[in-house]
C-alpha positions, -999 to 999 in steps of 0.1 A, spaced: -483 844 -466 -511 830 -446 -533 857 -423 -551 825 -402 -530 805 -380 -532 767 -394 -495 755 -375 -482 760 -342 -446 756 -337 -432 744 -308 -420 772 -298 -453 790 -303 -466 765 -279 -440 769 -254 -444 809 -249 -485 805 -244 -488 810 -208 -520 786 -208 -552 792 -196 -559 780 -155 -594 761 -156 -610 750 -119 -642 730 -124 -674 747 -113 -687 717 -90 -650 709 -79 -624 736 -64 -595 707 -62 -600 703 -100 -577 726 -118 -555 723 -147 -535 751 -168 -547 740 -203 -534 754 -239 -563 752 -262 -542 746 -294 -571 737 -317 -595 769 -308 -557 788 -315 -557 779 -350 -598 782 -355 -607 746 -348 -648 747 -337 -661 714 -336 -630 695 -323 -614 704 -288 -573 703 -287 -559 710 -255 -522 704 -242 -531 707 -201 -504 704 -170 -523 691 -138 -503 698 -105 -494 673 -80 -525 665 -57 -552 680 -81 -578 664 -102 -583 672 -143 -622 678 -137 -649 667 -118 -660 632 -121 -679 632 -152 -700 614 -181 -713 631 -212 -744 610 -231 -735 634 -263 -698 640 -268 -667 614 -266 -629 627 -253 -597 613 -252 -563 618 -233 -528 605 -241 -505 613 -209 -472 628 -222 -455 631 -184 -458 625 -149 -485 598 -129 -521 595 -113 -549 578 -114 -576 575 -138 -609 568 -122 -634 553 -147 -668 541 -130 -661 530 -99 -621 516 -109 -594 533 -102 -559 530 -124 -525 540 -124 -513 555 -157 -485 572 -171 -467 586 -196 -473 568 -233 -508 559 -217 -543 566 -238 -580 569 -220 -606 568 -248 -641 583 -230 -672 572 -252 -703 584 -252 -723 572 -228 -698 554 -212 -690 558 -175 -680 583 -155 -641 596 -158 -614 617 -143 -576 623 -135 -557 628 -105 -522 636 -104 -505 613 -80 -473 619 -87 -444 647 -78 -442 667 -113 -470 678 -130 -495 658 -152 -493 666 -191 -522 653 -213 -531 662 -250 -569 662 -247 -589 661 -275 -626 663 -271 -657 668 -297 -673 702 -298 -710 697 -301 -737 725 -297 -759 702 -273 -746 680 -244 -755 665 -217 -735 652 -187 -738 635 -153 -717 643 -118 -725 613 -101 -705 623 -73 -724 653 -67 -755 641 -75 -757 667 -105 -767 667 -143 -759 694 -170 -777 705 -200 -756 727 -220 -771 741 -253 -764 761 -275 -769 797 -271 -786 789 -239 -775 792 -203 -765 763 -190 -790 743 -169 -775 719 -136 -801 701 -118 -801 676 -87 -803 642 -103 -829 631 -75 -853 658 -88 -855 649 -125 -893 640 -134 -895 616 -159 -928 611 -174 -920 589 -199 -903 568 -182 -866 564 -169 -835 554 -193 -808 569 -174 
């Protein structure tokens, strides 16, 4: 008989009462997620089944230069914003985030609530850009986490970013 939990039945799932998340730079950015792949000792790959209600966003507007994440809508409608576009998606639809790519975020525009698998990389170092609040992150490992204005940023080699 297995003592670590490698499978999660559906019922399992069901019966977790999920975890409610609000986004530190966004109070209207809340989602109940069930982190199915820490559940079953997952480190470096992030495995989330997450409900966002009617009217509220998944996170805050976002880009990460280190880490790529995905979501496949199971049920209900919003918007995904990616850069500065805006589209309507739905249930069967996938939103692959790359590295480097643009910003990204959900909104739930519909009546019922928003269900996503999310599935994101784990990686000890990131960093990751809130263009709408003007912010950066630098999250290492081990290390508190460090958000600075973008405006302030001294770069004395130069700017890439």
């Amino acid at each position: 008989m297995l003592k670590e939990t490698y499978i999660l039945t559906r019922r399992d799932i069901d019966a977790l009462p999920g975890t409610l998340r609000t986004h530190f730079l966004n109070d209207g950015a809340r989602r109940v997620e069930k982190a199915l792949g820490e559940l079953t000792g997952m480190e470096e790959i992030g495995f989330a089944l997450i409900e966002v209600a009617p009217g509220d966003e998944s996170t805050e507007h976002h880009k990460h230069y280190h880490e790529e994440e995905c979501l496949y809508v199971i049920e209900g409608t919003g918007i995904a914003r990616v850069g500065s576009e805006s589209f309507q998606i739905g249930p069967g639809d996938f939103i692959g985030c790359r590295k480097g790519g643009l910003a990204h975020s959900l909104k739930n525009t519909g009546e019922v609530a928003l269900r996503c698998l999310a599935v994101s990389q784990r990686k000890a170092h990131d960093v990751s850009d809130y263009p709408r609040r003007g912010k950066r992150l630098y999250r290492n490992e081990k290390l508190t986490w460090n958000l600075v204005d973008l405006a302030v940023i001294d770069r004395p080699f130069g700017a890439k970013t």
